[in-house]
PyMOL Python script that loads the backbone (N, CA, C, O; Angstrom):
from pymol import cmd

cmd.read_pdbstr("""\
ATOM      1  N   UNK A   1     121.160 119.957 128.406  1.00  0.00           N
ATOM      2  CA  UNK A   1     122.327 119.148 128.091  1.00  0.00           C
ATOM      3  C   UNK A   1     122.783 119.406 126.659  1.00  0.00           C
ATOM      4  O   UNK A   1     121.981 119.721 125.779  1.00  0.00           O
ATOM      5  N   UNK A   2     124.095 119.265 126.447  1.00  0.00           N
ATOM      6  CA  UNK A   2     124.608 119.701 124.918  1.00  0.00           C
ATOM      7  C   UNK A   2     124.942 118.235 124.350  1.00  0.00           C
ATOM      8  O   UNK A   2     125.671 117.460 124.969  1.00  0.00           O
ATOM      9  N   UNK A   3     124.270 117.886 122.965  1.00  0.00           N
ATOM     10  CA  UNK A   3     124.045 117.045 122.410  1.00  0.00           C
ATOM     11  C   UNK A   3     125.489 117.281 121.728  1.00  0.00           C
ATOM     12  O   UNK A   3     125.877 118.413 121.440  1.00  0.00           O
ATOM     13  N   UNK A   4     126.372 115.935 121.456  1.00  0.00           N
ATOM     14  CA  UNK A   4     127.272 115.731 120.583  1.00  0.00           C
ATOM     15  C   UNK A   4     126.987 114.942 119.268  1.00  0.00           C
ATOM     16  O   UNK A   4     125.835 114.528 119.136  1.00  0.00           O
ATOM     17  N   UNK A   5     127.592 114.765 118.604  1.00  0.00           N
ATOM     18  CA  UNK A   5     127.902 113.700 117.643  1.00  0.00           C
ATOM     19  C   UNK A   5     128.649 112.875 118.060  1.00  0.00           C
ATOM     20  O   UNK A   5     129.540 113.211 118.840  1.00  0.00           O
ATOM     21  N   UNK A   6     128.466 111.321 117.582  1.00  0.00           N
ATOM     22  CA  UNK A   6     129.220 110.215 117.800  1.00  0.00           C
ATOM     23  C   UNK A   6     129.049 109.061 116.675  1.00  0.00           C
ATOM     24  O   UNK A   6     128.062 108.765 116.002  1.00  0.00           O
ATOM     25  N   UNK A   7     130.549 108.431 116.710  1.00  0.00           N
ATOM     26  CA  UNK A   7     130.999 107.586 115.346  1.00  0.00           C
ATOM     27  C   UNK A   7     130.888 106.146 116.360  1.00  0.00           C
ATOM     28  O   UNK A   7     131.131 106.133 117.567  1.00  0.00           O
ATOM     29  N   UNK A   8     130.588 105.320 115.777  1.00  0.00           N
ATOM     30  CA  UNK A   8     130.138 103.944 116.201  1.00  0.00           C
ATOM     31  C   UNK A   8     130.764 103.117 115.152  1.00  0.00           C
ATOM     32  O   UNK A   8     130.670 103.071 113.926  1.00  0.00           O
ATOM     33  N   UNK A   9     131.487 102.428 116.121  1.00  0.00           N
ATOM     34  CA  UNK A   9     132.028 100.934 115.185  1.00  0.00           C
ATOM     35  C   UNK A   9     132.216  99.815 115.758  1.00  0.00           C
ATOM     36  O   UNK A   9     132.353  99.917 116.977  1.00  0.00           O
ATOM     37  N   UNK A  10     132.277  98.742 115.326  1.00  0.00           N
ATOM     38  CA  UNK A  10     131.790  97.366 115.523  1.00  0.00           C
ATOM     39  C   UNK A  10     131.518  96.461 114.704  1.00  0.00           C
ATOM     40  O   UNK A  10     131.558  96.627 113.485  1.00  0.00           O
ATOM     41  N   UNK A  11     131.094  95.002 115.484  1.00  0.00           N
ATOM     42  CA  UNK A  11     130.123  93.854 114.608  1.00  0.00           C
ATOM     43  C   UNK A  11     129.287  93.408 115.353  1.00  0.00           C
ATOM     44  O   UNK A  11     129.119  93.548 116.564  1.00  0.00           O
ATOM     45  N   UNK A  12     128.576  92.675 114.344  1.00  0.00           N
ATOM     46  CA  UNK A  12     127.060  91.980 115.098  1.00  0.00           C
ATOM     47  C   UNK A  12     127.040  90.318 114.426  1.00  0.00           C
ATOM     48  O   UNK A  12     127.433  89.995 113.305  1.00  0.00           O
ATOM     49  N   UNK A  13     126.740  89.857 114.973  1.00  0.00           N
ATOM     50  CA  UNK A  13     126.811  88.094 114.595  1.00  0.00           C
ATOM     51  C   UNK A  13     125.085  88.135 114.204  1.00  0.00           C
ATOM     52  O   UNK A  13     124.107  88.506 114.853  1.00  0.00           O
ATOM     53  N   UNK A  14     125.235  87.614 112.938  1.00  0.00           N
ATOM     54  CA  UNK A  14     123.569  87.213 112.127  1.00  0.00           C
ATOM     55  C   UNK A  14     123.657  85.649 111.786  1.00  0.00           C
ATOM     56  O   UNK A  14     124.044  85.294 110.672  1.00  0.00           O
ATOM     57  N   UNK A  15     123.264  84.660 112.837  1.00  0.00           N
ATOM     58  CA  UNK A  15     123.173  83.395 112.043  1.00  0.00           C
ATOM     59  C   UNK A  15     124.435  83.153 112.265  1.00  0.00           C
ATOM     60  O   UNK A  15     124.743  83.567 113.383  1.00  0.00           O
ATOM     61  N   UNK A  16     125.361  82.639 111.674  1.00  0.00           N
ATOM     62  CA  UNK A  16     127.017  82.177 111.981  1.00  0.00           C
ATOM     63  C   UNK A  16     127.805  83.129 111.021  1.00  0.00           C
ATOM     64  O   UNK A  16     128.940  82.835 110.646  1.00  0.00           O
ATOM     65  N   UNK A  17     127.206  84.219 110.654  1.00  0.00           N
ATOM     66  CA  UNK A  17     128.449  84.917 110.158  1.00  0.00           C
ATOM     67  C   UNK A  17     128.872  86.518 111.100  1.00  0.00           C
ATOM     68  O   UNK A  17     128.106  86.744 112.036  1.00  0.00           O
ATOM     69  N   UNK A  18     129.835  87.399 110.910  1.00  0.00           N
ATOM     70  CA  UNK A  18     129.721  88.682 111.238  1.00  0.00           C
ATOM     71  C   UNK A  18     130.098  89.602 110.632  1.00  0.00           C
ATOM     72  O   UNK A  18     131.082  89.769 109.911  1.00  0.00           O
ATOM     73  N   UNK A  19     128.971  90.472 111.046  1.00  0.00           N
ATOM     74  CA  UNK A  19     129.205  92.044 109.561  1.00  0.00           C
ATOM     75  C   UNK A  19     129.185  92.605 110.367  1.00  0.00           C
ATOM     76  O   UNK A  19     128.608  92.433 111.441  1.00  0.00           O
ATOM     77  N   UNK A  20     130.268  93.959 109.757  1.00  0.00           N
ATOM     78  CA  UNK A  20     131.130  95.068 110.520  1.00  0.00           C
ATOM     79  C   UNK A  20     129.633  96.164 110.330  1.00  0.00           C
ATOM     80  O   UNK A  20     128.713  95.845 109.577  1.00  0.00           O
ATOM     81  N   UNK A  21     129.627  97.653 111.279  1.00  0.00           N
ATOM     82  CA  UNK A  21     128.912  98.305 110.581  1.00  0.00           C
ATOM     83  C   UNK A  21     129.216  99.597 111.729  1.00  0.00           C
ATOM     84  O   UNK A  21     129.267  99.579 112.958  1.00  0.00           O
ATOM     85  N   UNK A  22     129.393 100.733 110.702  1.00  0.00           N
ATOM     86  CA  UNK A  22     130.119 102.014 111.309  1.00  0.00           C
ATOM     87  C   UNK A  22     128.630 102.815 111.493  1.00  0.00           C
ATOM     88  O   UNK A  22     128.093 102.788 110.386  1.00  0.00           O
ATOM     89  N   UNK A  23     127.702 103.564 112.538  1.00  0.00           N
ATOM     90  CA  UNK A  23     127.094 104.018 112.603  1.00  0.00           C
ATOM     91  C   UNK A  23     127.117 105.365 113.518  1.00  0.00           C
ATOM     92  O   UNK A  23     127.807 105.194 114.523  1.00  0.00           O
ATOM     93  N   UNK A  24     126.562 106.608 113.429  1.00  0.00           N
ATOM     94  CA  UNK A  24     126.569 107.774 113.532  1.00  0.00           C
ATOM     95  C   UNK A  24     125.033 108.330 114.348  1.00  0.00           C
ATOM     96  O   UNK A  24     123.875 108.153 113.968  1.00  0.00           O
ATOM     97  N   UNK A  25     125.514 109.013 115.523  1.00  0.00           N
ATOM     98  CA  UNK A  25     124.049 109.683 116.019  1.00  0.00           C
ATOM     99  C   UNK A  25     124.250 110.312 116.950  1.00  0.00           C
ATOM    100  O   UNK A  25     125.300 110.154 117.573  1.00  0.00           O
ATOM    101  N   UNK A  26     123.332 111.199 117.330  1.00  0.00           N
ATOM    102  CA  UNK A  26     123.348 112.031 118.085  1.00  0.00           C
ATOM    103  C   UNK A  26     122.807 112.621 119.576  1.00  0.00           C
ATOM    104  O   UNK A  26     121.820 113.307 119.839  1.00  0.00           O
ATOM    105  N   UNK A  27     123.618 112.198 120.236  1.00  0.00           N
ATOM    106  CA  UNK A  27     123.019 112.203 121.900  1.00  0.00           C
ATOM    107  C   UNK A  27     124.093 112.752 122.719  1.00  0.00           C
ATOM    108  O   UNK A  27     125.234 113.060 122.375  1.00  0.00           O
ATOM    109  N   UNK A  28     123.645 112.806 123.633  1.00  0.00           N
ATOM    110  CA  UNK A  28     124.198 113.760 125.365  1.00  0.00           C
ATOM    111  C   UNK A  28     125.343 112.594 125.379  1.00  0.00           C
ATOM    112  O   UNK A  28     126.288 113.353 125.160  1.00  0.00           O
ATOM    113  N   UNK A  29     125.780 111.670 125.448  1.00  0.00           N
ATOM    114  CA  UNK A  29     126.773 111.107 126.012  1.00  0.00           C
ATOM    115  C   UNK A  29     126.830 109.285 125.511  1.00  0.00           C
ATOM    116  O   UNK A  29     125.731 108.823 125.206  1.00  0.00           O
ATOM    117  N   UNK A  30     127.983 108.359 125.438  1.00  0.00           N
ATOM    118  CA  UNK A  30     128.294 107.644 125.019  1.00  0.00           C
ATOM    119  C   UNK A  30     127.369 106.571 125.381  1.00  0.00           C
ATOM    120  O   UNK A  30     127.014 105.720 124.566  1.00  0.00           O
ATOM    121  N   UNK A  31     126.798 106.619 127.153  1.00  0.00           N
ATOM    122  CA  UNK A  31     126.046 105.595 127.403  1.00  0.00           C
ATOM    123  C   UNK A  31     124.448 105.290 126.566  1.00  0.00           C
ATOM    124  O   UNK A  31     123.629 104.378 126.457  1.00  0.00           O
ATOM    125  N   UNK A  32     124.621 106.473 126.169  1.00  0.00           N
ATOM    126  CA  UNK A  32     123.056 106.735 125.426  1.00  0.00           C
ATOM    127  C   UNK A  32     123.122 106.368 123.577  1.00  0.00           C
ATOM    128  O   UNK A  32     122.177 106.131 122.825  1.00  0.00           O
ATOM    129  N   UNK A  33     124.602 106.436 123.265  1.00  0.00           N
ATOM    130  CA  UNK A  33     124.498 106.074 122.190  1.00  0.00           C
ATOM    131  C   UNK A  33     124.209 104.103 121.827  1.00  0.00           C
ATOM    132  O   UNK A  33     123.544 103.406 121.062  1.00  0.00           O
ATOM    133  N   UNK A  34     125.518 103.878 123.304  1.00  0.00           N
ATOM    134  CA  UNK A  34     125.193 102.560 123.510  1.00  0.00           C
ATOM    135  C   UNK A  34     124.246 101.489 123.235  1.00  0.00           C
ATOM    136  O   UNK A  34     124.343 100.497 122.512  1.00  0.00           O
ATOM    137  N   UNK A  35     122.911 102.101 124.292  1.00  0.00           N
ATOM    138  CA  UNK A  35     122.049 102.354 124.271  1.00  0.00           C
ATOM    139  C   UNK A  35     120.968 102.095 123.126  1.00  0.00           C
ATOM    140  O   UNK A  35     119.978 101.364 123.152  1.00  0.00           O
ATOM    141  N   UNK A  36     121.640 103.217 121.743  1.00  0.00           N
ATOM    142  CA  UNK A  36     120.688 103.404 120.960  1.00  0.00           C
ATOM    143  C   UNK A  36     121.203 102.389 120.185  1.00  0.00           C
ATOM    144  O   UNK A  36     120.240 101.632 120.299  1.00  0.00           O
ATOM    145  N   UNK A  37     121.901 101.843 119.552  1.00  0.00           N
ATOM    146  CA  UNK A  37     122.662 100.672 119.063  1.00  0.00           C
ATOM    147  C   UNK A  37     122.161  98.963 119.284  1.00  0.00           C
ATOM    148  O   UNK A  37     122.087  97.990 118.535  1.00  0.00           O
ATOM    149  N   UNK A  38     121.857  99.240 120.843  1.00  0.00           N
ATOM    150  CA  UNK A  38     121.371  97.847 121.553  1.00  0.00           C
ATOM    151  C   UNK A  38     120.030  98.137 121.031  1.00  0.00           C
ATOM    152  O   UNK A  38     119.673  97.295 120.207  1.00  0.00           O
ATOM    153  N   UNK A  39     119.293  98.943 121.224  1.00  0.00           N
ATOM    154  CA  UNK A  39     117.836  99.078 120.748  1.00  0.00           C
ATOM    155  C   UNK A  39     117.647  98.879 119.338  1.00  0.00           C
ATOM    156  O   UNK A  39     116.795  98.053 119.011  1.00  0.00           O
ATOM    157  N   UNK A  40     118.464  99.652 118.197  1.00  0.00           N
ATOM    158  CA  UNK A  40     118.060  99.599 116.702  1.00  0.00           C
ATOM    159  C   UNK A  40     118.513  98.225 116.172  1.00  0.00           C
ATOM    160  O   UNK A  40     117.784  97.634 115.375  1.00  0.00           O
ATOM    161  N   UNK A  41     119.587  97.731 116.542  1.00  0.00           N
ATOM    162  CA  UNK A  41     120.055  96.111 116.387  1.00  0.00           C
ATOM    163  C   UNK A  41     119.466  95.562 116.665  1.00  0.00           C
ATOM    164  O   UNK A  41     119.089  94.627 115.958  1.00  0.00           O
ATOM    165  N   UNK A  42     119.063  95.755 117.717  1.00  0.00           N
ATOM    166  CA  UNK A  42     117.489  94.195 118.363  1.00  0.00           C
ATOM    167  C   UNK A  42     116.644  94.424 117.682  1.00  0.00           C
ATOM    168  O   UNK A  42     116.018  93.403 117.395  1.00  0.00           O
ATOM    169  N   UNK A  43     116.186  95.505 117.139  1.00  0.00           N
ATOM    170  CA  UNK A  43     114.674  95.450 116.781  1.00  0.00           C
ATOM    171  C   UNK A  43     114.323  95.549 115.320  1.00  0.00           C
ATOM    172  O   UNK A  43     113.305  95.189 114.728  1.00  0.00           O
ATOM    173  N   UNK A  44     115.934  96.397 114.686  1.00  0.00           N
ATOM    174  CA  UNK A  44     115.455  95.612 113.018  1.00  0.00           C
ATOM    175  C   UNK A  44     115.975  94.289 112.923  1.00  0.00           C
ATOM    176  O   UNK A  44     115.254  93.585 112.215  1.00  0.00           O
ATOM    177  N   UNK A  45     117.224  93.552 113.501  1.00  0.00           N
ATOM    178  CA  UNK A  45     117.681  92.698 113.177  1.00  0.00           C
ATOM    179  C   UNK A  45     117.359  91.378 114.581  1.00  0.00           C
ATOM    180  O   UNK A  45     118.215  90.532 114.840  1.00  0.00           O
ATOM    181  N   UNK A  46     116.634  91.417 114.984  1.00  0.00           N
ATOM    182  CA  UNK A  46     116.024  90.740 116.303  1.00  0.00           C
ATOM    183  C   UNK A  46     117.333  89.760 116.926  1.00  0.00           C
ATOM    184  O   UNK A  46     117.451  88.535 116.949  1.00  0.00           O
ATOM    185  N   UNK A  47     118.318  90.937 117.451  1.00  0.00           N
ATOM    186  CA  UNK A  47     119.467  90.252 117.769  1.00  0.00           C
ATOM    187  C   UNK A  47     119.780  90.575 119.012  1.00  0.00           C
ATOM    188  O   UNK A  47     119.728  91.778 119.267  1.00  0.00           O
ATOM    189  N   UNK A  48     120.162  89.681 120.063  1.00  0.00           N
ATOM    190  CA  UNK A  48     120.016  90.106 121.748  1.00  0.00           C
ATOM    191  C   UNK A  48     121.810  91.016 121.774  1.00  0.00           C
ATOM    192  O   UNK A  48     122.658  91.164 120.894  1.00  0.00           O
ATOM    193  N   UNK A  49     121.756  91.384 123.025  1.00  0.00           N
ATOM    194  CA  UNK A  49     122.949  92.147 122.926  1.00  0.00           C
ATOM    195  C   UNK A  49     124.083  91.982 122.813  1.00  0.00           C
ATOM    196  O   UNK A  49     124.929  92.682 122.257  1.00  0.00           O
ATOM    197  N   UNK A  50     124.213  90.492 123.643  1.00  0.00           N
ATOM    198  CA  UNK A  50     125.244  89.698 123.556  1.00  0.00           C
ATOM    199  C   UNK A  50     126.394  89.593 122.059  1.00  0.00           C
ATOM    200  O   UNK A  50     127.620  89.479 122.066  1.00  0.00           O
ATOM    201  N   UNK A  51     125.197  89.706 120.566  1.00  0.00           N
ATOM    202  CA  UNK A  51     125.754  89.437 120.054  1.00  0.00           C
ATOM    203  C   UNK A  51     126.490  90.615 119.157  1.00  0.00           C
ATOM    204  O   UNK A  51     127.138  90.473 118.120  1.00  0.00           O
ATOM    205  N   UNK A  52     126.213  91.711 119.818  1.00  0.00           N
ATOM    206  CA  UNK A  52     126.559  93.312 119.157  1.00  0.00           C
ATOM    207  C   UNK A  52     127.955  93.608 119.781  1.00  0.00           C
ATOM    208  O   UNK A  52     127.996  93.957 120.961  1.00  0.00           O
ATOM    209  N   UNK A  53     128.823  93.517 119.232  1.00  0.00           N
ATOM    210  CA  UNK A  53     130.405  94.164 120.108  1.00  0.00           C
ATOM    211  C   UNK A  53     130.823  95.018 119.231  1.00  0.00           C
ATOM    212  O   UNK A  53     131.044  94.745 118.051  1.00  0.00           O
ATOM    213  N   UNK A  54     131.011  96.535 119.957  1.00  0.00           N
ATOM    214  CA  UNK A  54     131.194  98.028 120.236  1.00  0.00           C
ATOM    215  C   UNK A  54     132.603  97.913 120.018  1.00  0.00           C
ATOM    216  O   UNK A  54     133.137  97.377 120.988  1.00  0.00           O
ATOM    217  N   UNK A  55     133.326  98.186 119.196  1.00  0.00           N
ATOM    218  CA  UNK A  55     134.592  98.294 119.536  1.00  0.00           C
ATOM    219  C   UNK A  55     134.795  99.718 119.533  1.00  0.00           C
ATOM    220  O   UNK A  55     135.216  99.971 120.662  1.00  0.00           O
ATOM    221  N   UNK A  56     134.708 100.991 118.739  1.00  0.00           N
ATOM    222  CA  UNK A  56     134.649 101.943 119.334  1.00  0.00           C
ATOM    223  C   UNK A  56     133.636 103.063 119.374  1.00  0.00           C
ATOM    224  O   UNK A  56     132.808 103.087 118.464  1.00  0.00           O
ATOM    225  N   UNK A  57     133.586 104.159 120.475  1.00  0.00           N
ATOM    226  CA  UNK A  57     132.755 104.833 120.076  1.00  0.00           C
ATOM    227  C   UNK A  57     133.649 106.773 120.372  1.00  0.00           C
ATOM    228  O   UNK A  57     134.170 107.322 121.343  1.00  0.00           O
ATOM    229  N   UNK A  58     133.419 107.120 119.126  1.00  0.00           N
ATOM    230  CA  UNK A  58     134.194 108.357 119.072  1.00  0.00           C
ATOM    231  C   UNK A  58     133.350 109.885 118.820  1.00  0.00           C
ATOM    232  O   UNK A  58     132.703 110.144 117.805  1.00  0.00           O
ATOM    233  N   UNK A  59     133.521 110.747 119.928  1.00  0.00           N
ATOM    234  CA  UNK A  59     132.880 112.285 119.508  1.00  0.00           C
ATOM    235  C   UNK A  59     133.722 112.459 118.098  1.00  0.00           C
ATOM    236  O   UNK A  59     134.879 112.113 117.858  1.00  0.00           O
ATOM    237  N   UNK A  60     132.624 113.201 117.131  1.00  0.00           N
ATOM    238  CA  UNK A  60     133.316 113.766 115.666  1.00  0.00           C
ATOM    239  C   UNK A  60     132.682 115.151 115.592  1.00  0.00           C
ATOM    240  O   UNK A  60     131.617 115.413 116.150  1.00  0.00           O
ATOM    241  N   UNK A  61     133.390 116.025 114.874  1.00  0.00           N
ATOM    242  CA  UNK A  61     132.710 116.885 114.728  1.00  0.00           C
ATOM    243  C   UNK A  61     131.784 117.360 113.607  1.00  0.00           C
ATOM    244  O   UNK A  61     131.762 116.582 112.654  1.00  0.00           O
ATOM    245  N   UNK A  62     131.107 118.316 113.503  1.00  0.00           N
ATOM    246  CA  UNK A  62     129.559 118.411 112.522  1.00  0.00           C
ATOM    247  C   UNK A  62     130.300 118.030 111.518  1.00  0.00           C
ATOM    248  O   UNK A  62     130.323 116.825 111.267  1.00  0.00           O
ATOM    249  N   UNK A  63     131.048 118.910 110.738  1.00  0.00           N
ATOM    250  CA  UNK A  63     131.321 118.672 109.517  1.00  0.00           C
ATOM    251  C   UNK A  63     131.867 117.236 109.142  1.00  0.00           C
ATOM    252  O   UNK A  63     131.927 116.995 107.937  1.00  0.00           O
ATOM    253  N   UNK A  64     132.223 116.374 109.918  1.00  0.00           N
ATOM    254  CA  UNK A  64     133.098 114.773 109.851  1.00  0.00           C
ATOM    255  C   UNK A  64     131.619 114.078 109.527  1.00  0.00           C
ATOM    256  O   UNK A  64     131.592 113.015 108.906  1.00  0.00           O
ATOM    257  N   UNK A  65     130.389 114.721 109.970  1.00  0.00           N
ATOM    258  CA  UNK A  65     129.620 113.970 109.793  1.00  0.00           C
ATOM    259  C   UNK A  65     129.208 112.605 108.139  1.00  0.00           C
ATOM    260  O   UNK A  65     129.012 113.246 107.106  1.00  0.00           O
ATOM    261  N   UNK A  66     129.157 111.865 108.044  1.00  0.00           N
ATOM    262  CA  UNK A  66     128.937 110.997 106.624  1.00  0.00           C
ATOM    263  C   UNK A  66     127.293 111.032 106.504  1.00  0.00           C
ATOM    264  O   UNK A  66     126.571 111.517 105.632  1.00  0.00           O
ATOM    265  N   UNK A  67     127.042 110.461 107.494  1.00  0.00           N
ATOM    266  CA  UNK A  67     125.468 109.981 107.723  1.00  0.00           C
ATOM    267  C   UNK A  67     124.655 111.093 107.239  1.00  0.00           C
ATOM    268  O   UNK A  67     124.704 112.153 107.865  1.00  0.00           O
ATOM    269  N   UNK A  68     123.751 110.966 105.981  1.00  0.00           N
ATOM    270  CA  UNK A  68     122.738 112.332 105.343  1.00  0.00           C
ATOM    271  C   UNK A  68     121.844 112.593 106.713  1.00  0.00           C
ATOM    272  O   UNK A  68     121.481 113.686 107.148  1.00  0.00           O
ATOM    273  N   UNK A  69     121.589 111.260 107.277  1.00  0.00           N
ATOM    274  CA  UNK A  69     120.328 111.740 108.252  1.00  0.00           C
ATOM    275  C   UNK A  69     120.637 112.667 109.552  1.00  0.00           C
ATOM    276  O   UNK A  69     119.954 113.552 110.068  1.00  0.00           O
ATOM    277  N   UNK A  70     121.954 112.130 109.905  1.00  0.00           N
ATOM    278  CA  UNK A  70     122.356 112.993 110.678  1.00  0.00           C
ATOM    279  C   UNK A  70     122.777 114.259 110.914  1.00  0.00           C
ATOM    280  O   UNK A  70     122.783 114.891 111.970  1.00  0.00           O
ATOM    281  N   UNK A  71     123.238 114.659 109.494  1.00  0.00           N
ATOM    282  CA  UNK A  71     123.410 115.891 108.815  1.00  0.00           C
ATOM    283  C   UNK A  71     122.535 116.462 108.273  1.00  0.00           C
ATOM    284  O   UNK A  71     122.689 117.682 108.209  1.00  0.00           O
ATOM    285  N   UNK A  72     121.501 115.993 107.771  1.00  0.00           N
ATOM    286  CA  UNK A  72     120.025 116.642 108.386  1.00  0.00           C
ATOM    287  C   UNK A  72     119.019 117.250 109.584  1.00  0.00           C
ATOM    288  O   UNK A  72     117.993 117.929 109.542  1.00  0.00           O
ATOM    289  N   UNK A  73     119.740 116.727 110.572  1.00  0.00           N
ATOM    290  CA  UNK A  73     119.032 117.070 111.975  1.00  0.00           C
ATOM    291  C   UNK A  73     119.991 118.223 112.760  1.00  0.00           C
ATOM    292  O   UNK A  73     119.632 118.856 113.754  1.00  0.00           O
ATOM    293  N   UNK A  74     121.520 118.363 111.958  1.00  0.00           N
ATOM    294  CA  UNK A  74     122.147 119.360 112.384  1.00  0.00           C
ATOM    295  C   UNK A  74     121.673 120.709 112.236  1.00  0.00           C
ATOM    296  O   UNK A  74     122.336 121.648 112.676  1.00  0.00           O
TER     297      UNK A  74
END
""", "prot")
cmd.dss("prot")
cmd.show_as("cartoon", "prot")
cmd.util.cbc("prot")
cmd.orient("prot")
């Protein structure tokens, strides 16, 4: 399978407030980035899914990359 890049944006509700947060990674397809989002949100920030809303998720290409880590694994 050919791995893309993908731009992630959204908010997450902490307690009664909400912070925006643009995140970047790299997988086969959108459901998997999904996915990885619902997993790293729950488990540093012990937040169920409900409270994570995706507003978009966009293929970018290598060089658009921001994220060092991700541009490390390129």
């Amino acid at each position: 399978m050919i791995t893309k890049i993908y731009r992630v944006k959204g908010n997450f509700v902490m307690g009664d407030e909400y912070h925006k947060f643009t995140k970047e990674y790299k997988a086969t397809c959108e459901d998997d980035v999904r996915e990885k989002i619902y997993a790293n949100f729950g488990s540093k920030h012990g937040i169920n899914r409900n409270q994570i809303s995706i507003a978009s998720i966009e293929e970018i290409a290598p060089e658009d990359v921001q994220d060092p880590i991700v541009k490390e694994i390129l």
